[in-house]
C-alpha positions as CSV (number, residue, x, y, z in Angstrom):
1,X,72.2,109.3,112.6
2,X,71.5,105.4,112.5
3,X,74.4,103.2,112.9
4,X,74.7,99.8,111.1
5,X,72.8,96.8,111.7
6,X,74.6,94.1,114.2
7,X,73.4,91.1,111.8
8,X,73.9,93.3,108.4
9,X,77.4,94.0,110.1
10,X,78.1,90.2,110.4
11,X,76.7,89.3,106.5
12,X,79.2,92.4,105.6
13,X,82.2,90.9,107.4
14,X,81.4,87.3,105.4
15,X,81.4,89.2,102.5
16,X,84.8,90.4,103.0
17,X,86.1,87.3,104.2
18,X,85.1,86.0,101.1
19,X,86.3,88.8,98.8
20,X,89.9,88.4,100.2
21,X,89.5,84.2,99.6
22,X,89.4,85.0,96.2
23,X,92.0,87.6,95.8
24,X,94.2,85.0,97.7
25,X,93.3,82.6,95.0
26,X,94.1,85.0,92.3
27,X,97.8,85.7,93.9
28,X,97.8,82.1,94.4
29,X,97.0,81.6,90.6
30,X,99.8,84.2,89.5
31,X,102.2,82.5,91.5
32,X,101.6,79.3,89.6
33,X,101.9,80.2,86.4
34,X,104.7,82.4,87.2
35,X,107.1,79.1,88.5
36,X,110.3,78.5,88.0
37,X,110.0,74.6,87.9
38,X,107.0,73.3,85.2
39,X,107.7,69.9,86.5
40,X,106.0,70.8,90.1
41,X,102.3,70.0,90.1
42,X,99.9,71.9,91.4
43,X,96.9,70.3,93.6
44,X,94.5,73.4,94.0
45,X,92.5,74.6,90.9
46,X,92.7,78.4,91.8
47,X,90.6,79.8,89.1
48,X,88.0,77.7,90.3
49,X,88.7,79.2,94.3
50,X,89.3,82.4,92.7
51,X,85.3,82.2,90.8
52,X,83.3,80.6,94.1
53,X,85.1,82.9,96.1
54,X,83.8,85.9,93.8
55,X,80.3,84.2,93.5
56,X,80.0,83.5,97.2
57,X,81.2,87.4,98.0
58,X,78.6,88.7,95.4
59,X,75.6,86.6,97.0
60,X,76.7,87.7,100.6
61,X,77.0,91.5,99.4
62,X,73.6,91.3,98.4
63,X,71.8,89.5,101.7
64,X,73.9,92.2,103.7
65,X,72.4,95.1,101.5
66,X,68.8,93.4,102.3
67,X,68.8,92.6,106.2
């Protein structure tokens, strides 16, 4: 049995990294809608994190399924 490609390995590993940048900007997201105080501004736009993190994961996915 083959084992996995070194350099797929590493395009797999961005993919994750990716992946969990935007379920940290979802939870981020949640939390901010779900505050206590409406007065406190937020400085991030995490539905915009939470969609390039998504997009960037996708694309990296797919140049990991081709090397």
């Amino acid at each position: 049995m083959r084992g996995i490609d070194p350099a797929a390995l590493r395009w797999w590993i961005a993919a994750a990294a990716a992946l969990a940048v935007a379920v940290l900007a979802g939870v981020a997201d949640w939390r901010r809608k779900r505050r206590v105080d409406l007065d406190r501004i937020g400085v991030v736009d995490w539905p915009t994190v939470q969609m390039l993190g998504l997009i960037v994961a996708a694309m990296l996915g797919t140049i990991a399924l081709n090397a």
